[in-house]
MINU-366929 format. One line per 8 residues: for each residue x, y, z of N, C-alpha, C. Coordinates in pm, 1 decimal, padded with zeros to 6 digits. Example, Ala and Ser with C-alpha at 12.3 -4.5 7.8 and 13.67 -1.06 7.14 Angstrom:
01319.0,-00569.0,00780.0,01230.0,-00450.0,00780.0,01320.0,-00330.0,00780.0  01285.0,-00225.0,00708.0,01367.0,-00106.0,00714.0,01290.0,00003.0,00787.0
This chain:
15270.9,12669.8,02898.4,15188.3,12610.8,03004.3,15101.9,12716.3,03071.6  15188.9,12825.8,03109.5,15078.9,12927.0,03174.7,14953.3,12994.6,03055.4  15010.6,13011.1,02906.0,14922.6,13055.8,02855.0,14782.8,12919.0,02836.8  14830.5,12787.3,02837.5,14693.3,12730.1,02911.5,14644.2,12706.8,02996.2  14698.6,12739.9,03103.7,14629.7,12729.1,03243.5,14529.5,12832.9,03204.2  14596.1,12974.7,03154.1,14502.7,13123.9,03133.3,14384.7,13102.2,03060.1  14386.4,13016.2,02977.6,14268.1,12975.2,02883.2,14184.0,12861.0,02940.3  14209.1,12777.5,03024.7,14107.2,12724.1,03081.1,14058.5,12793.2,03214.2
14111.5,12890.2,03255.5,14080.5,12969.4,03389.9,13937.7,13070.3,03312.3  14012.3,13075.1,03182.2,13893.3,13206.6,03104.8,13777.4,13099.5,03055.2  13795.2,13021.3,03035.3,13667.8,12900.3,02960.4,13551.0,12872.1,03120.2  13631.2,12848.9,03237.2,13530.3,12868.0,03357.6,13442.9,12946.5,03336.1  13499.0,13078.6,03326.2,13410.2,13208.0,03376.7,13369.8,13230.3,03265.7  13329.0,13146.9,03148.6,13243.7,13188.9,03074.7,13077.2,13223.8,03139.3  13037.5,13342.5,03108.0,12902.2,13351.3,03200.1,12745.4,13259.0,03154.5  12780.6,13122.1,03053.7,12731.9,13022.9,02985.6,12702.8,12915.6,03101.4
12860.2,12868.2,03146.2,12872.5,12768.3,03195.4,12817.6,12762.0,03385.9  12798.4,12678.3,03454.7,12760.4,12677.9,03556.8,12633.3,12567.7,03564.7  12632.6,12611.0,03686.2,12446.4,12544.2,03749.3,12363.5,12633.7,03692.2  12385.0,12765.8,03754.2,12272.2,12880.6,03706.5,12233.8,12894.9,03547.2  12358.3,12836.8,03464.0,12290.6,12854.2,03337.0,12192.0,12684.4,03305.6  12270.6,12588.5,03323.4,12173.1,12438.6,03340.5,12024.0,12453.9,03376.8  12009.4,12565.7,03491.8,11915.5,12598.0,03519.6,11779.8,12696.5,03476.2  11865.0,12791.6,03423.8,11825.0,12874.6,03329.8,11757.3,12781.9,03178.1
11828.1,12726.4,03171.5,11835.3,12632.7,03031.8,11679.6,12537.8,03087.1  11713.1,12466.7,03176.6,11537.7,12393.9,03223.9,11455.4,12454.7,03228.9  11457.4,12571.3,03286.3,11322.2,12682.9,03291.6,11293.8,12725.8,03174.2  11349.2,12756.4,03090.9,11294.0,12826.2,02924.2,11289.9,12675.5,02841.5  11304.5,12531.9,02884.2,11253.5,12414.0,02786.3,11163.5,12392.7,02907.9  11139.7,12401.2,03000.4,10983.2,12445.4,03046.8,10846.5,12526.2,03020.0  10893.7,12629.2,03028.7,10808.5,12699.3,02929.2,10780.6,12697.6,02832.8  10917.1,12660.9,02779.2,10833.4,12579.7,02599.8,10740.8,12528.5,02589.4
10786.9,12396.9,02638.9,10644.2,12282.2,02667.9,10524.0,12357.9,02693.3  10526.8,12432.1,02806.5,10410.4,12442.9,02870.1,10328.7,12517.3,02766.1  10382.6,12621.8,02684.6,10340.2,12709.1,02619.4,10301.0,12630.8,02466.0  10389.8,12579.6,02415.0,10311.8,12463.0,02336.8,10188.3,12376.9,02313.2  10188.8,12341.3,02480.1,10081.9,12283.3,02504.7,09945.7,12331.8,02521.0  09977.3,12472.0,02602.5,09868.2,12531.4,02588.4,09814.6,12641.8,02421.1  09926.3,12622.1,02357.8,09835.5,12657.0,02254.9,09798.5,12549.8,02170.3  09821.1,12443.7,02221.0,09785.7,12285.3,02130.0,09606.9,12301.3,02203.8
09608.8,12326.6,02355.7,09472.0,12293.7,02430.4,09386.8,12433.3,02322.5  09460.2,12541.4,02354.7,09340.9,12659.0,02317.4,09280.5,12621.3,02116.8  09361.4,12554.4,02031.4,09321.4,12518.1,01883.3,09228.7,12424.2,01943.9  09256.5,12314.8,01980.2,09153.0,12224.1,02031.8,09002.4,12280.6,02049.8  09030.4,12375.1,02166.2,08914.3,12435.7,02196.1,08813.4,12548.8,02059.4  08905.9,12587.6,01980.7,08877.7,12673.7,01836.7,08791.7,12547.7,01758.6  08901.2,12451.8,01790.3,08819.3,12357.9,01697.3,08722.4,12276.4,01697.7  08692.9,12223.0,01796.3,08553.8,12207.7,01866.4,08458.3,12307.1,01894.8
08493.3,12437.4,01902.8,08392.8,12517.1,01888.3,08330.8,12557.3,01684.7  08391.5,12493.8,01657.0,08392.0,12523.9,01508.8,08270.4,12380.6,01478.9  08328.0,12282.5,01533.8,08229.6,12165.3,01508.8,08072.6,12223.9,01575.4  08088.0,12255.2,01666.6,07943.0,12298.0,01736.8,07899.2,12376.6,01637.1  07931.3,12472.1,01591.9,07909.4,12577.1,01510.7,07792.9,12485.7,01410.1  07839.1,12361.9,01370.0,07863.9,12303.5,01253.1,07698.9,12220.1,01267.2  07723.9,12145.8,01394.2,07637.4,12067.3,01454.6,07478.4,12147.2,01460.3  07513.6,12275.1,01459.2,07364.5,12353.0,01514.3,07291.6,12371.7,01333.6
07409.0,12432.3,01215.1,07352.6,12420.5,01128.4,07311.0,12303.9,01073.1  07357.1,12197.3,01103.8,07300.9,12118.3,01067.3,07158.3,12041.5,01115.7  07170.7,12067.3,01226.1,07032.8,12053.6,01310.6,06925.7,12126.5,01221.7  06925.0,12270.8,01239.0,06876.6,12346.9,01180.2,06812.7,12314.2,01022.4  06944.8,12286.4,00905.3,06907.0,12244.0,00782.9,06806.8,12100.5,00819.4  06828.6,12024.3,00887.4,06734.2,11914.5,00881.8,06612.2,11921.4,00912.6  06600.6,12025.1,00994.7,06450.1,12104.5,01052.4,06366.7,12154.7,00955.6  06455.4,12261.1,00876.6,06436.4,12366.8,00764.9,06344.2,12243.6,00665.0
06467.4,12076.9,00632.1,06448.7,12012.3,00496.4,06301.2,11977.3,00543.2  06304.2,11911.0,00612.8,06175.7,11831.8,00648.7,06090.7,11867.8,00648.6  06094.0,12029.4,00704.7,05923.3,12080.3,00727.5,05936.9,12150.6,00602.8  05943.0,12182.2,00499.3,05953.1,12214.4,00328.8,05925.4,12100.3,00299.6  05984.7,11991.5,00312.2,05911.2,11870.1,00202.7,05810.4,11824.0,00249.0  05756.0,11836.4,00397.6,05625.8,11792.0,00382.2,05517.0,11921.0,00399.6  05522.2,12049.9,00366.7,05447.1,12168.3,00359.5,05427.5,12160.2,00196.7  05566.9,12152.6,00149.0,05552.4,12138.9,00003.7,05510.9,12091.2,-00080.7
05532.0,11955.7,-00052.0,05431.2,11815.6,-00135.2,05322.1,11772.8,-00051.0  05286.4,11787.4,00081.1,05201.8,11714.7,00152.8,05263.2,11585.9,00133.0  05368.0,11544.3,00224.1,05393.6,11439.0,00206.6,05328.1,11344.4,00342.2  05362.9,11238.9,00370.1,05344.6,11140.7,00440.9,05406.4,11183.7,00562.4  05313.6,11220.8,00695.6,05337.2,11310.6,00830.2,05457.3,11197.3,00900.3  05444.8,11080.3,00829.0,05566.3,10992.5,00931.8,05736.0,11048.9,00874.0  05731.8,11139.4,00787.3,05860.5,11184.7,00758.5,05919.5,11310.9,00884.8  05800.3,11385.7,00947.0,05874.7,11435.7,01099.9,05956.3,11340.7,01209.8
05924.2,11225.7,01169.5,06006.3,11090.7,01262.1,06149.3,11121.0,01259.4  06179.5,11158.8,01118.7,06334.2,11221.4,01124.4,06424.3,11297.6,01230.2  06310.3,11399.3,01211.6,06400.6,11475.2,01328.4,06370.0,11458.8,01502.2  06299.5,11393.9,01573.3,06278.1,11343.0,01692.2,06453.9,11273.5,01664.0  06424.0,11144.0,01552.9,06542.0,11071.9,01563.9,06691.1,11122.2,01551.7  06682.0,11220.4,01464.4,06845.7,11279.0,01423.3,06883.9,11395.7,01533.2  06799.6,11492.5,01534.0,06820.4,11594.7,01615.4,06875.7,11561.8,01772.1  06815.7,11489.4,01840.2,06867.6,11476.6,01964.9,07016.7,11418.7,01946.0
07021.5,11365.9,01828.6,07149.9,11270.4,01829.8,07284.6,11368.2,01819.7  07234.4,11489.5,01727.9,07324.0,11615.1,01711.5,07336.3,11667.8,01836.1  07215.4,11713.6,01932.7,07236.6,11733.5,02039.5,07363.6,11668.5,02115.2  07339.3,11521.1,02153.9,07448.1,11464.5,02229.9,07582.8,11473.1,02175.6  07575.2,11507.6,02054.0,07737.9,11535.0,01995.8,07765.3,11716.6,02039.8  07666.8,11795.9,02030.8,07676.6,11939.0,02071.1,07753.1,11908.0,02187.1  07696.1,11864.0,02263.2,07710.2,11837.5,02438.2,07835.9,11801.8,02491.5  07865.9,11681.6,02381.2,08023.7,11603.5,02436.5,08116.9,11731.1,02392.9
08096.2,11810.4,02293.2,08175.3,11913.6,02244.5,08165.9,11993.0,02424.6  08058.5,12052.9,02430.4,08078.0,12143.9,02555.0,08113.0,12058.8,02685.0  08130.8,11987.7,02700.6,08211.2,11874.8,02762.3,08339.7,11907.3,02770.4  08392.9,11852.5,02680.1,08547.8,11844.7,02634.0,08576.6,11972.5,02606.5  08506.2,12070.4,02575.3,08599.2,12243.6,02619.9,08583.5,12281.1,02708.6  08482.3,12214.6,02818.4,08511.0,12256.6,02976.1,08608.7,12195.3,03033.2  08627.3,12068.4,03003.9,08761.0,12005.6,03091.8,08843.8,12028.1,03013.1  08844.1,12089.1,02886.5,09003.1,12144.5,02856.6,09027.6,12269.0,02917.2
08947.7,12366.8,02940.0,08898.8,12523.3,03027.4,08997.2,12472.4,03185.1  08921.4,12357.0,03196.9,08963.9,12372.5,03372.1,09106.4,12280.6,03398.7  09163.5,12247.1,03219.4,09303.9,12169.8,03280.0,09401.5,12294.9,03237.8  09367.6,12397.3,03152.2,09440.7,12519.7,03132.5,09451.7,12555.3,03268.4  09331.1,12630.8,03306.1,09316.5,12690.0,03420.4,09383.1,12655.4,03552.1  09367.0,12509.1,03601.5,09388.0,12427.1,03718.9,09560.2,12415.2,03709.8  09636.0,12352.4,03569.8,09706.8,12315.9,03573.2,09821.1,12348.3,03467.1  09763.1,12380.5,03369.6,09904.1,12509.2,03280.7,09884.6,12634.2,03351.9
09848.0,12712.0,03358.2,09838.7,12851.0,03406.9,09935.8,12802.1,03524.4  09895.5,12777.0,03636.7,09937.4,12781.3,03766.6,10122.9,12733.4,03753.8  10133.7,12608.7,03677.1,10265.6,12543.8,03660.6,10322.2,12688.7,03588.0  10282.2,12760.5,03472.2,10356.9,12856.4,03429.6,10442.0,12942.7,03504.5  10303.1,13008.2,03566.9,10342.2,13112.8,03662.6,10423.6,13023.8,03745.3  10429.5,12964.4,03852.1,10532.5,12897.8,03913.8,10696.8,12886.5,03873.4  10703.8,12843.9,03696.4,10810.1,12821.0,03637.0,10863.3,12932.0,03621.0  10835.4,13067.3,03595.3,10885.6,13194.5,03560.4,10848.6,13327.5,03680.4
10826.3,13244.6,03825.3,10839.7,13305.3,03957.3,10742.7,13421.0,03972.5  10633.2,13406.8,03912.3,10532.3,13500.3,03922.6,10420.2,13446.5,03972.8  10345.1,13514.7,04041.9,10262.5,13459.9,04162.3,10119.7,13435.7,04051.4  10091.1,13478.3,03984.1,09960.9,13465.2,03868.1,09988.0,13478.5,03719.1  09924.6,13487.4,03631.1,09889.4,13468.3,03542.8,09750.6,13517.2,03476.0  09732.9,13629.9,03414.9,09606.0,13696.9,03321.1,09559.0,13581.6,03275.8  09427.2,13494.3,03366.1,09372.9,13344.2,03302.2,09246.2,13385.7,03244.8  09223.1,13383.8,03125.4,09038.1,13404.3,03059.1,08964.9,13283.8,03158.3
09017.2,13203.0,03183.7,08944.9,13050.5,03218.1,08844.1,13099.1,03318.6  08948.1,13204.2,03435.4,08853.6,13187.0,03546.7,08743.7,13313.1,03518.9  08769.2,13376.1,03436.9,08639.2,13456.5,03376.6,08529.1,13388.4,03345.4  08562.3,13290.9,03236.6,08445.9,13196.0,03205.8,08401.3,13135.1,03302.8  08527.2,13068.8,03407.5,08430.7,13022.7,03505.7,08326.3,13089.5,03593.4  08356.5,13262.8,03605.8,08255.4,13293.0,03687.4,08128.5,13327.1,03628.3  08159.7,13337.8,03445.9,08005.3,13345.3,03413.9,07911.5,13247.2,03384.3  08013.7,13115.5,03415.2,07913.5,12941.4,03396.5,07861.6,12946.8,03504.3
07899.3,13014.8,03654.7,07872.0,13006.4,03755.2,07732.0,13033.2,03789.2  07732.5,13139.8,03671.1,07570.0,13207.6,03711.9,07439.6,13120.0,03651.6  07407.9,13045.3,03693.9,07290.2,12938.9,03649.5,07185.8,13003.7,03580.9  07144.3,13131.9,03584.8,07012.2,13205.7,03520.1,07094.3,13200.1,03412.4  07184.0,13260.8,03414.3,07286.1,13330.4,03285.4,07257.2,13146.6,03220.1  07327.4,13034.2,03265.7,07397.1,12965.7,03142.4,07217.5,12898.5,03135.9  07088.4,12921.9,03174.7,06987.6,12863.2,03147.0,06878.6,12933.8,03013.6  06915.3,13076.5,03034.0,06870.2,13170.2,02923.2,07012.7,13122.8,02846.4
07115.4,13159.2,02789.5,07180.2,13193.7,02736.0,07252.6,13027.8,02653.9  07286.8,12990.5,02742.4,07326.0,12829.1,02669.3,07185.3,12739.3,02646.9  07121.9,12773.2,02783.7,06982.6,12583.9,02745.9,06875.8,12636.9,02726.2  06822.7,12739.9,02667.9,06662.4,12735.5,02642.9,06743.3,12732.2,02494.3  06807.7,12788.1,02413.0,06844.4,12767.4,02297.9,06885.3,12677.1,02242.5  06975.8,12550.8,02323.3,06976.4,12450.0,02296.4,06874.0,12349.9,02310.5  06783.7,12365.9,02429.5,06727.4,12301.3,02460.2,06585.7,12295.8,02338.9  06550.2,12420.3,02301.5,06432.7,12395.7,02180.9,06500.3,12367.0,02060.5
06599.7,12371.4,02007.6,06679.4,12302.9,01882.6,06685.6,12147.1,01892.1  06742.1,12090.7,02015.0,06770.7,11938.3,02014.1,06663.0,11890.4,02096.3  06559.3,11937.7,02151.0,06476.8,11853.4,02220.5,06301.2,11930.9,02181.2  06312.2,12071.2,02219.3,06156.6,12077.6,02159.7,06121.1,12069.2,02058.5  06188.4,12114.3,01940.3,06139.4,12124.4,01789.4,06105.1,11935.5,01812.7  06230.7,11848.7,01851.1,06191.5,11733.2,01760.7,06063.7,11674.2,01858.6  06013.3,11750.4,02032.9,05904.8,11676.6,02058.4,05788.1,11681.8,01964.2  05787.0,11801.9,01928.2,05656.3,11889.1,01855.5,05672.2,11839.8,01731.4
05800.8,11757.4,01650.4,05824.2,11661.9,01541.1,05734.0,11555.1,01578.0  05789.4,11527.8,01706.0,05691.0,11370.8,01751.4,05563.6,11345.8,01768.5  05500.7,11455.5,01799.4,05371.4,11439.9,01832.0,05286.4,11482.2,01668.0  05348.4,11558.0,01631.2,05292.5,11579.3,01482.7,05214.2,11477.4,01415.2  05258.2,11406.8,01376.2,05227.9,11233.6,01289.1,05071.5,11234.2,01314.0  05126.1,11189.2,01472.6,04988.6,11155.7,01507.5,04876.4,11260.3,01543.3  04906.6,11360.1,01554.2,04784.2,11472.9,01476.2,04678.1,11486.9,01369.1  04801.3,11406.0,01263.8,04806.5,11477.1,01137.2,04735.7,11335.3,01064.8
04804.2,11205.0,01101.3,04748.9,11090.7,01047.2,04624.3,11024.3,01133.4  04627.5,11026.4,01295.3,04541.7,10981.3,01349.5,04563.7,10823.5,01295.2  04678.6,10766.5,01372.8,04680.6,10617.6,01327.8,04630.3,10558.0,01462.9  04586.2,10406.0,01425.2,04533.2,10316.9,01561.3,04631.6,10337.6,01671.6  04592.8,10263.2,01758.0,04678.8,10303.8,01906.9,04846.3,10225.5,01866.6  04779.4,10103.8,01857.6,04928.5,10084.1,01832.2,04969.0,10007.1,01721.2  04954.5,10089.3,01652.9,05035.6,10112.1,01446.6,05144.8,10127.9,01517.3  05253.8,10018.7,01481.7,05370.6,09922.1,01504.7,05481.0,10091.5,01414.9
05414.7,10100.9,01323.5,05466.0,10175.4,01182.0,05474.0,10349.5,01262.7  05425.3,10377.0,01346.1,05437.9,10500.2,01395.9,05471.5,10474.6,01540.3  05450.0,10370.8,01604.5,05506.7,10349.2,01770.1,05661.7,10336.6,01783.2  05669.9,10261.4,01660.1,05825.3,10267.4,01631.2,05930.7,10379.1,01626.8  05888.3,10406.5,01573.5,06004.8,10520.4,01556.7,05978.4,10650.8,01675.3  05820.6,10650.3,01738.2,05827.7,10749.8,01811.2,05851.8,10701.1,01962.4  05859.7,10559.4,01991.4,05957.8,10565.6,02117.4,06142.6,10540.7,02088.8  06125.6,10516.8,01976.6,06304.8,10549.0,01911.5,06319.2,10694.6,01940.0
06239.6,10816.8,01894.1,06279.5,10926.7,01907.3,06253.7,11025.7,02069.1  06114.7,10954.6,02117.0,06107.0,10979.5,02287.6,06217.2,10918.4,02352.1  06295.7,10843.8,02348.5,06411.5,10805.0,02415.6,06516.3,10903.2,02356.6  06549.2,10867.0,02262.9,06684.4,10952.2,02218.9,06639.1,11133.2,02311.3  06552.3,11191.0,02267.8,06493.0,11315.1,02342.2,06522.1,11266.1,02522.9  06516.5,11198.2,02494.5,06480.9,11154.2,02681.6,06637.4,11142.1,02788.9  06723.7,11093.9,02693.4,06891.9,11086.1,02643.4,06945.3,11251.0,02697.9  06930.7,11273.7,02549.2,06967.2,11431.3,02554.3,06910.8,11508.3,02690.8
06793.6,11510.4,02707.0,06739.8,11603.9,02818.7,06838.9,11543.6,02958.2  06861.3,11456.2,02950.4,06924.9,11445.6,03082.2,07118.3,11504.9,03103.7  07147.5,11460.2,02954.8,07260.1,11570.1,02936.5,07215.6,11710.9,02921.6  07144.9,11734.3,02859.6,07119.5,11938.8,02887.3,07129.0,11922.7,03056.1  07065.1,11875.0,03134.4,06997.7,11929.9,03270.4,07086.1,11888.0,03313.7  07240.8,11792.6,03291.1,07366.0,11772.6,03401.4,07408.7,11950.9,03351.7  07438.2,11954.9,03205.0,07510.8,12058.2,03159.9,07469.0,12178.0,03273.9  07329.4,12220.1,03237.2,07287.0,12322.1,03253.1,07310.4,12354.7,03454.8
07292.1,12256.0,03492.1,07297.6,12201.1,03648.8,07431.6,12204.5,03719.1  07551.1,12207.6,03624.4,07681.0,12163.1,03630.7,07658.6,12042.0,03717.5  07655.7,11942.2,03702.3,07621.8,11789.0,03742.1,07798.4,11792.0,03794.3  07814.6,11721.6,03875.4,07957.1,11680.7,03879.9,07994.8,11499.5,03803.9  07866.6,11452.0,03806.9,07872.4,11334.9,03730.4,07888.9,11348.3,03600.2  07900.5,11518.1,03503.2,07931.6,11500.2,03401.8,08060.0,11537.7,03406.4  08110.5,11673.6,03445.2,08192.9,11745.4,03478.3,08305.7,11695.4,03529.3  08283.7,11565.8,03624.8,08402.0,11493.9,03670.2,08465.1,11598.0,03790.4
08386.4,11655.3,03836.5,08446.4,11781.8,03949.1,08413.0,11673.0,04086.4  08554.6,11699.7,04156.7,08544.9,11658.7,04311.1,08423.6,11691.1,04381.3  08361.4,11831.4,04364.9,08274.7,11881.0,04415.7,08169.1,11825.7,04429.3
């Protein structure tokens, strides 16, 4: 009898058992998660930056095709209609991309980072986020550097697409056959420009910021 009393007196003080280890035990399947998650957010962000990547060459090749086939053959000037129409459309997919890696940026930032540090009793956390945030901050910076480059890929090349035609063909005022497609492509342009100028503006109507 006493040698089991001795063995459940020694099974207590195992230094396993307790609150403090229960507790111990929540905090490191805390951090799991959290750390999981944030490297689930940061691939996300790899991978949408990979699509953009993707989106610009392709802009680009459609620019490249078009003005070769009609330099090349002299073809029919209503084939620049293309890119007014396609290009802006790449644009608005560029855009939702830089969209969705800013509000993934500011749910790292706002809300894994901060919960981390909290969970493992440290007052901060080494965050890239708020780096980026202070260089989105600078409006010259993201207007040279993000929107005059975007902005002549998805919106000037295809105005200077649009107006081409009618340079080049000189059709009646309103040839159905060229009005068409160039208020199809002045809108879509018209679309996009107002997403560049939330982007570029940090709009809070895109951004979804309290601010």
């Amino acid at each position: 009898m006493a040698s089991s009393e001795l063995a459940g007196t020694t099974d207590k003080s195992q230094p396993g058992a307790g609150p403090t280890a229960a507790a111990s035990n929540s905090t490191a399947v805390r951090v799991e998660v959290l750390l999981a998650e944030f490297n689930s957010l940061k691939t996300e962000i790899q991978s949408r930056s990979d699509r953009q990547n993707s989106v610009i060459a392709l802009n680009l090749t459609v620019i490249g095709a078009i003005a070769g086939l009609f330099y090349s053959r002299a073809s029919d000037p209503k084939v620049f209609f293309v890119i007014p129409v396609l290009c802006p459309m790449l644009g608005m997919i560029y855009i939702d991309h830089v969209i969705n890696i800013g509000h993934i940026g500011r749910f790292i930032q706002n809300v894994i980072k901060p919960q981390l540090a909290h969970t493992v009793s440290l007052k901060d956390l080494p965050d890239y986020e708020v780096y980026v945030r202070t260089l989105e901050s600078r409006r010259v910076l993201r207007i040279f550097v993000l929107g005059i480059p975007i902005l002549l890929m998805f919106a000037g090349v295809p105005l200077a697409a649009l107006v081409l035609p009618f340079l080049v063909a000189k059709p009646p005022a309103r040839d159905i056959i060229f009005a068409g497609p160039a208020v199809l492509g002045a809108t879509l342009i018209a679309i996009f420009l107002f997403f560049w100028f939330s982007i570029v503006m940090q709009s809070s109507r895109v951004w979804n910021d309290p601010s």
